[in-house]
Structures are given as C-alpha cells and as structure tokens.
C-alpha positions in Angstrom: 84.7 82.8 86.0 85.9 79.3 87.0 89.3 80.6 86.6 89.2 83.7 88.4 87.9 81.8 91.2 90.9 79.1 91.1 92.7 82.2 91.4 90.7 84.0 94.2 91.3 80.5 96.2 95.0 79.8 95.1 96.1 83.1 96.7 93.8 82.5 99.9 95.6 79.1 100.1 98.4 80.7 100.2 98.2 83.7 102.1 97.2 81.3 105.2 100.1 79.3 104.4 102.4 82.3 104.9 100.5 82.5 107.9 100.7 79.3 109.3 104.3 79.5 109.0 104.8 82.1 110.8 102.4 81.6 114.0 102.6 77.6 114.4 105.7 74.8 114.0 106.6 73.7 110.3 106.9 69.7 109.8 108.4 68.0 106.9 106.3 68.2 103.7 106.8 66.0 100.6 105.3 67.0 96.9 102.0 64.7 98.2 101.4 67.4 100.7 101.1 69.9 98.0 98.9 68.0 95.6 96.5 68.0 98.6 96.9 71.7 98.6 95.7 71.9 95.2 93.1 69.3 95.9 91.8 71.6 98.3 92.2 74.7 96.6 90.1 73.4 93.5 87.3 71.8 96.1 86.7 75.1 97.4 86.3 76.6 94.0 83.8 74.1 92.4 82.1 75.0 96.0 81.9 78.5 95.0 79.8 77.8 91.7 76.4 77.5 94.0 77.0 81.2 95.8 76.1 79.5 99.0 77.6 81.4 101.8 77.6 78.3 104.4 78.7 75.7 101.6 81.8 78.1 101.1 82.2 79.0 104.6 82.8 75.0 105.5 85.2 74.7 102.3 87.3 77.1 104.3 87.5 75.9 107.5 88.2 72.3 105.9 91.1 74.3 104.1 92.3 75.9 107.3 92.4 72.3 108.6 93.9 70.5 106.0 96.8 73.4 105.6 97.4 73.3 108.9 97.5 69.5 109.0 99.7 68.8 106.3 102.1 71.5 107.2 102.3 72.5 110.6 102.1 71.4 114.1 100.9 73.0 117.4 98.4 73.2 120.1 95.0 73.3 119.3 94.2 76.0 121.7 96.6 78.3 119.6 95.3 76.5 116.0 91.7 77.4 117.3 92.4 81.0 117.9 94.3 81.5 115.3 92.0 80.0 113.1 89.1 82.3 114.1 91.4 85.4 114.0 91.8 84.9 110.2 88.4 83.9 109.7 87.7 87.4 110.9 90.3 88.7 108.5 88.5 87.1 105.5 85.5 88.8 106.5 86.8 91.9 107.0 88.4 91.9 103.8 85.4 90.5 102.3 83.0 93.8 103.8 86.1 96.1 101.9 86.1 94.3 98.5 82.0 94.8 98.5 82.2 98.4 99.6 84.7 98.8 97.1 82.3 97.5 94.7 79.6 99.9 95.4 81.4 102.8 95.5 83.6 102.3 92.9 80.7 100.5 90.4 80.4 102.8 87.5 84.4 103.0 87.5 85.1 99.4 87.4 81.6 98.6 85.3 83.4 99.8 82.3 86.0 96.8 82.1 84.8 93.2 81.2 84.0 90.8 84.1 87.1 88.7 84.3 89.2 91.9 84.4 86.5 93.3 87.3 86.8 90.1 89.4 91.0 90.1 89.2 90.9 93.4 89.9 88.4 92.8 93.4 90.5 89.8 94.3 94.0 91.7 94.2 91.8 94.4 96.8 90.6 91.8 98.6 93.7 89.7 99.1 96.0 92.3 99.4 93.6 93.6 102.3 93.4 90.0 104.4 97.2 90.0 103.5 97.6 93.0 105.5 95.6 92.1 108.3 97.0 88.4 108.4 100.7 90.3 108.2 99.7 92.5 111.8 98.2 89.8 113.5 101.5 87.2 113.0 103.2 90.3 114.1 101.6 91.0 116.8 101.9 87.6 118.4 105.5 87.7 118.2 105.5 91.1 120.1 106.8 90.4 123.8 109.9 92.8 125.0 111.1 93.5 121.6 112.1 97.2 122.2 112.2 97.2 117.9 110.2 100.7 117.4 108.7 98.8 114.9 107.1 96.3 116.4 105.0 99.6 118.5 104.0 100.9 115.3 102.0 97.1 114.6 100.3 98.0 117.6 99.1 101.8 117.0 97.9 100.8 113.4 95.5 98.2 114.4 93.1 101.4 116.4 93.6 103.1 112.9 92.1 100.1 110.8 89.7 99.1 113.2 88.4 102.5 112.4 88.6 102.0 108.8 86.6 99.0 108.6 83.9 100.4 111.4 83.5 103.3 108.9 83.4 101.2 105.5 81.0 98.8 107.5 78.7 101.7 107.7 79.3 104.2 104.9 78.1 100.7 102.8 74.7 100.6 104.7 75.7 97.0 105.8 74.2 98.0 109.1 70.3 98.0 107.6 70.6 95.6 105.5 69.2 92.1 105.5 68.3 90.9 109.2 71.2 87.9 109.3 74.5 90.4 107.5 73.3 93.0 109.7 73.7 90.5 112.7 77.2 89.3 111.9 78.0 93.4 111.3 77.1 94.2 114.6 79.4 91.0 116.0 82.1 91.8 114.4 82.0 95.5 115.2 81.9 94.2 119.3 84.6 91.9 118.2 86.9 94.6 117.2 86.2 96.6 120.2 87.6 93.6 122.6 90.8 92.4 120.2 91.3 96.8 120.8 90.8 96.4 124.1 92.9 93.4 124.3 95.5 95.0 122.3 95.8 97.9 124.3 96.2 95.9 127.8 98.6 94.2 125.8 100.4 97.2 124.1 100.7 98.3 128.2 102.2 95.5 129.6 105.0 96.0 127.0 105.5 99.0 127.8 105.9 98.2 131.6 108.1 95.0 130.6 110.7 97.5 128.8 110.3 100.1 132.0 111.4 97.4 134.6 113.8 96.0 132.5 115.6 99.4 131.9 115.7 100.1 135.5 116.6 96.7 136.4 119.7 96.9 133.9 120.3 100.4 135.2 120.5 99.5 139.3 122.8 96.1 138.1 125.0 98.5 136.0 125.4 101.2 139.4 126.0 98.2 141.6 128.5 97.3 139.6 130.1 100.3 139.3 130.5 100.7 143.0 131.4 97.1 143.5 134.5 98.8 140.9 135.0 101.8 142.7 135.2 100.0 146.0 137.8 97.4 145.3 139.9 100.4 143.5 139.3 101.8 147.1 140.1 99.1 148.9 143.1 98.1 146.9 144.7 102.1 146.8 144.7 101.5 151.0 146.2 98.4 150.8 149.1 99.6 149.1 149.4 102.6 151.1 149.3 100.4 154.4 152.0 98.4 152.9 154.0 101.7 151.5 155.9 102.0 154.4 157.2 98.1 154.5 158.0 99.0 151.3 159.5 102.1 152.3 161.9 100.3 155.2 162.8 97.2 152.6 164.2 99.4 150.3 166.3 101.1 152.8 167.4 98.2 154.4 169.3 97.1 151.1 170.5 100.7 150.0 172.1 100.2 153.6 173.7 97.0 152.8 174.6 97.9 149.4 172.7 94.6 148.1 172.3 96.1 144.9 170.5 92.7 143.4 168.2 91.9 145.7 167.6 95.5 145.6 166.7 95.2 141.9 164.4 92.0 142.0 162.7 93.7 144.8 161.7 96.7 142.9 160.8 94.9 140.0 158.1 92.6 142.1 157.1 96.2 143.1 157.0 97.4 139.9 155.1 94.5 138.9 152.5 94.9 141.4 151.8 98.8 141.0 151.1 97.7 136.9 148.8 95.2 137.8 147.2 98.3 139.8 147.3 100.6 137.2 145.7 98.4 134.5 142.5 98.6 137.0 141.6 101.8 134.8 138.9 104.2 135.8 137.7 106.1 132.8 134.7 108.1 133.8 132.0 106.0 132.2 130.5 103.5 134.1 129.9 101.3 130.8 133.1 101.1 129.5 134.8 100.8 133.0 132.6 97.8 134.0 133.9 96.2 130.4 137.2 96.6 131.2 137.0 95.1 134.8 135.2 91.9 133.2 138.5 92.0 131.1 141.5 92.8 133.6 142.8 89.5 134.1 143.5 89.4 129.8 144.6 93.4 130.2 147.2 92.2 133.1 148.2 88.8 131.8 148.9 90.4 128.7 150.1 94.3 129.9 147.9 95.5 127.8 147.7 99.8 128.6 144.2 101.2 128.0 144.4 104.7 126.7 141.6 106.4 127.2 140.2 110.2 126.3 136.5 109.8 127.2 134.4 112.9 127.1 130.9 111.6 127.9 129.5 109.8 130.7 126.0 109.3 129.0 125.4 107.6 126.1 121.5 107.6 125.7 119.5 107.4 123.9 121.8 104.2 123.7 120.3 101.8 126.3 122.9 100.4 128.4 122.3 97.2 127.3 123.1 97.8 123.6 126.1 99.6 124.5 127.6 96.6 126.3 126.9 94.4 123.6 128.8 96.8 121.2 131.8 97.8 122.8 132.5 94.4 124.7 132.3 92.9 121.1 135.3 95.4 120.1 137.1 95.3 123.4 137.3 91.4 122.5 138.3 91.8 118.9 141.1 94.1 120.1 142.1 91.7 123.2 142.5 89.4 121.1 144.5 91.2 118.5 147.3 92.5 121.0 147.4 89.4 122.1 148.3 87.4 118.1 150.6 90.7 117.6 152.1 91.1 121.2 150.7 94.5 121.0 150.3 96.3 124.4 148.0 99.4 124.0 144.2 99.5 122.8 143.0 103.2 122.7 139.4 104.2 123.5 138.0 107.7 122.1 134.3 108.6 123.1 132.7 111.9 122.4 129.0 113.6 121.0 129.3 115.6 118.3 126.0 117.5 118.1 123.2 114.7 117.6 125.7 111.7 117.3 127.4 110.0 119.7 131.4 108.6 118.5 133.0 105.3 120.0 136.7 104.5 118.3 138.9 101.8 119.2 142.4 101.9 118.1 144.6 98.5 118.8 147.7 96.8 117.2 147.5 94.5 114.1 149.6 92.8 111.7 146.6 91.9 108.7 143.2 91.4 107.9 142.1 89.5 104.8 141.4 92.0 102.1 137.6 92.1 102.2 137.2 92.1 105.7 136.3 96.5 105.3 133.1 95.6 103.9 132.2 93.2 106.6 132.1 90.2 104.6 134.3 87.7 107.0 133.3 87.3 110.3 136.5 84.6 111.2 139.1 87.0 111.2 139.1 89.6 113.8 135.4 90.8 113.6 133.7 88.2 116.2 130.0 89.5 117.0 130.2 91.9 114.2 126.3 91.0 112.9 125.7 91.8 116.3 126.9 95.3 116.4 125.6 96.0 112.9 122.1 94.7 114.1 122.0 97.1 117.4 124.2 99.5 115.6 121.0 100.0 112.6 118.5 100.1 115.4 119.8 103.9 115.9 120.4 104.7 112.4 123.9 104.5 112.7 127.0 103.3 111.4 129.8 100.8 112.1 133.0 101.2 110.2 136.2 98.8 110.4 139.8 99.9 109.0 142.9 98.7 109.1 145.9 101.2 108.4 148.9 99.3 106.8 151.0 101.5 107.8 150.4 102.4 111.6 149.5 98.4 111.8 146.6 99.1 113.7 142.9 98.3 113.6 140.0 101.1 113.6 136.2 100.3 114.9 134.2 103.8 114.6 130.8 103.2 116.0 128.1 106.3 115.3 125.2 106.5 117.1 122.1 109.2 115.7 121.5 110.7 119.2 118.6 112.6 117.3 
C-alpha cells in the first residue's frame, strides 16, 4: 500500500504543480528544487501510514507551501486564495472517490487491493484535475469573447450540482457529527463561489456589450468623418471647376499647346488622387482603405471593388478589421515590390458563409508558403487571421497563380 500511496501523492504533487503554473509567476528552478518535490511528496506518504485526517491535512498545506515556494512567485493574497480553492477541490474529489466506493463496492471488491486503490486514485485525481482545470480557467476569464471560455462558466452550476447530490445520495449528511459539519460548509461554500461566479459570468457579459457598442459608434464616426471629407473634397473641386474651366480656355485661345498639356496633367493628377478616395459600400472595408490612401495614391494603386454586402455579422467588427487590414497590407506591399497598380476586393454571402477575396499583383512566393508555413514572405499577421479566422469555423486560403502573377486570400466565414 506504501506504493500506491507514493502514487496517490506523486500525482497530487503534480496536479498542483500544473496548477501553480498556470495561476501564479514561474521562477527559475534547478534539479535541487525537484529533489525537494520528492522530499515532500514521500513526507506526505509516510504521513498517510497513521490514517490521521489532521496529520495529513498539514502534510498538504506544507506541500502547497513548499511547491509554491520553490517554484513560483506571487502575492500572498492570491497564493492564499488559491490555496484554499484547491483545498476545496481535494475535498470535493475526496467526497466522489468515497461515494464511488460505496456504490460501486461489490464491483470493485472483486479485484485485489492494490488494483482497487489505483483504480480510486485515477477517479479521484482525474476528478480534482478537472476541478483544478475550471478554476485556472476561470481566473483567466476577463473580456475573452472565446465561446469557450462561457462554457467554463455554465459547467461549474452543473458540477456543483453533482457533488451536492453525491454529498447526499452517500448519507454524508447524517453521518458522524464533525464530516457532517464540514458537508454542510462546503455545501454553503458552493453556493457563494455560484453566486460569485454568476456576478462574475454578468459582468462579462456587460464588458463584451459595451465594448461592441463602443467599437460600433467609433466605426460610424468614422465612417462619416469618410463621407464628409469625400463631401467636402467633391465641392472643392467643383468650386474650383470653373477656374479650371477658364484656364483651359485661356491657352486653347493662345494656342499654348504645352502649357496646355502640363496643365491638364496636374489636373489629371489631382482628380486620381480623388478617385483613389474609394467608397465601396461597407463601412469596414472603406475605413481600411482610408487608413491606407496615402500608400494607394503614392503608389496609384486602383481598388477594384465588387462588394455585395454591407454586413458581415456574426463577424464582430473588430475581427474583421484585424483580417482584412492584414491582407490589404500584404497586397500594399506587394504592388508596391512588383510595381503593380490594382488590388481587387470581392465580398459576398453565399447562404451561411460569408466570402472576402483579395486579388493583387505578384512576381513569387517561396514554394511552401500555400500551406502557411513562412510568415516572412508576403503573409505578415497571417497567425492572426488564422486565429480569428478558426474562432468562426472558417477558413483562410492563400494562392498564387504563376500564370496571372497574382496573389489570392479567400477568407470564409461560417455565418451559421
């Protein structure tokens, strides 16, 4: 039995390590710091030979301590809480493994004790792993808009309810006076962390609301700063049409056919630079192109565009950005090493997806850049657009035809 409780221990070591690491600051460990772990570990399992519940109960808060100290760093406060969070997880775990025991006895009587015991520890680890697993999750849970992370927070009501049940399906309720005491705390206990949880799960909730909207009334301020200076820039040129108008005449009159020429050429010049201010119908992609005119001018680059949507949810407008100003760059940046003038942008909704392609000059790509695997080249940010791009169980697919010299970005977002 002395083994199976090395082993019992060795995994609870363990399992708070993984713990630790993920709630509080790593430090620098050397191989002394892991001898002390095994110190430990065998401490608390000579411990164990008395079956004294206090004696065993201090072995593991001096092993909390001691993996905490050798390993990580933080603030007490947040050591202290965690601490007692886990301590509540071994407890819990420890209520399951003895309700397993009783009503599961005559099915695991018929093996031999050490096969009984492993089989009780791999229950009753792989239950405090769990609840050590949601509770490092859950403290990492701030404006993560990951469905995901929503999920950690709707499953702790349904094991809550689990335990409550087990605690009182075992009887553990009416048993002996001191158990039935530390029952009935933990029960209140996991009222309040629900209660908590809840208040918590809310003000998530209400931290993605005002960030939508806030992202949303930035977006439509934007857009009619755009509109506006398209406005005010169409009525400048129309005031000045009929200067134009008489300048032009004035040379046809003289017959000063060169001046005439370098004249309409600065004019020419000037309605491009206008016309590169493009307008597309979607608020997104037109605020990405303003934040890029100065390159589009500079470099006459034309934006074709055939956009058929104006909405792209359930695509949050922040995602979007981060998508298509990454391929807007990419393809900036590739007129400009190919003196290519033209980057074509296609957006449509085919029943429950919604379709972005980018079409723009280029020369090469190294050959393994179609599976993603070089991020140098031309695909700057594309981890980025991958990541968000997954989050909607979509797909982001990069080409480049030979033949046309010209790179393709097809981005597919499940609308569904």
């Amino acid at each position: 039995m002395l083994i199976t409780n090395f082993i019992d221990n060795l995994l609870f070591a363990l399992i708070f390590y993984w713990y630790g690491k993920k709630l509080f600051t790593q430090v620098s460990s050397n191989k002394t710091d892991y001898v002390f772990l095994i110190a430990f570990v065998l401490l608390k399992t000579f411990a164990g030979i008395f079956h004294l519940t206090l004696v065993n109960f201090v072995f593991s808060i001096l092993t909390y301590i001691g993996i905490i100290y050798l390993f990580f760093h933080d603030t007490l406060k947040k050591e202290i809480f965690f601490i007692i969070l886990f301590l509540i997880s071994t407890f819990l775990a420890d209520i399951n493994s003895y309700v397993l025991i009783e009503i599961s006895y005559k099915f695991i009587s018929s093996y031999n004790d050490i096969l009984q015991s492993l089989l009780i520890i791999v229950y009753n680890k792989t239950i405090l792993g769990v609840l050590a697993y949601l509770i490092a999750k859950l403290s990492n849970v701030k404006r993560n808009d990951d469905k995901i992370h929503y999920g950690y927070f709707l499953s702790i009501p349904t094991i809550s309810v689990f335990i409550i049940y087990t605690m009182m399906q075992s009887n553990l309720f009416d048993m002996e006076p001191m158990l039935s005491i530390i029952c009935r705390i933990i029960s209140c206990i996991i009222v309040v962390l629900n209660v908590l949880i809840s208040i918590k799960f809310t003000h998530v909730m209400q931290s993605k609301d005002r960030q939508i909207k806030d992202e949303e009334q930035k977006s439509q301020e934007l857009h009619y700063m755009l509109l506006e200076e398209k406005v005010e820039s169409s009525k400048k040129f129309i005031h000045d049409f009929k200067k134009h108008i008489n300048m032009i005449n004035a040379y046809v009159y003289d017959e000063d056919w060169d001046k005439l020429k370098v004249y309409l050429n600065e004019l020419s010049t000037e309605i491009k630079k206008d016309e590169s201010f493009v307008l597309t119908g979607n608020k997104l992609i037109d605020l990405c192109l303003h934040a890029n005119k100065d390159a589009l001018t500079t470099n006459t680059i034309e934006i074709k565009h055939d956009i058929k949507i104006k909405d792209v949810s359930p695509v949050t407008e922040f995602d979007f950005n981060i998508v298509f100003s990454n391929i807007l760059d990419n393809a900036i940046e590739s007129c400009i090493r190919t003196n290519g003038h033209f980057i074509k942008i296609k957006l449509d909704k085919t029943n429950d997806l919604v379709v972005l392609k980018v079409i723009n000059p280029c020369l090469e790509v190294k050959e393994n850049f179609e599976t993603l695997k070089d991020e140098n080249e031309h695909g700057y940010g594309i981890s980025n657009i991958k990541k968000i791009v997954e989050k909607y169980d979509g797909s982001a697919t990069f080409k480049f035809d030979k033949e046309q010299s010209v790179f393709i970005s097809t981005i597919i977002f499940n609308n569904s």
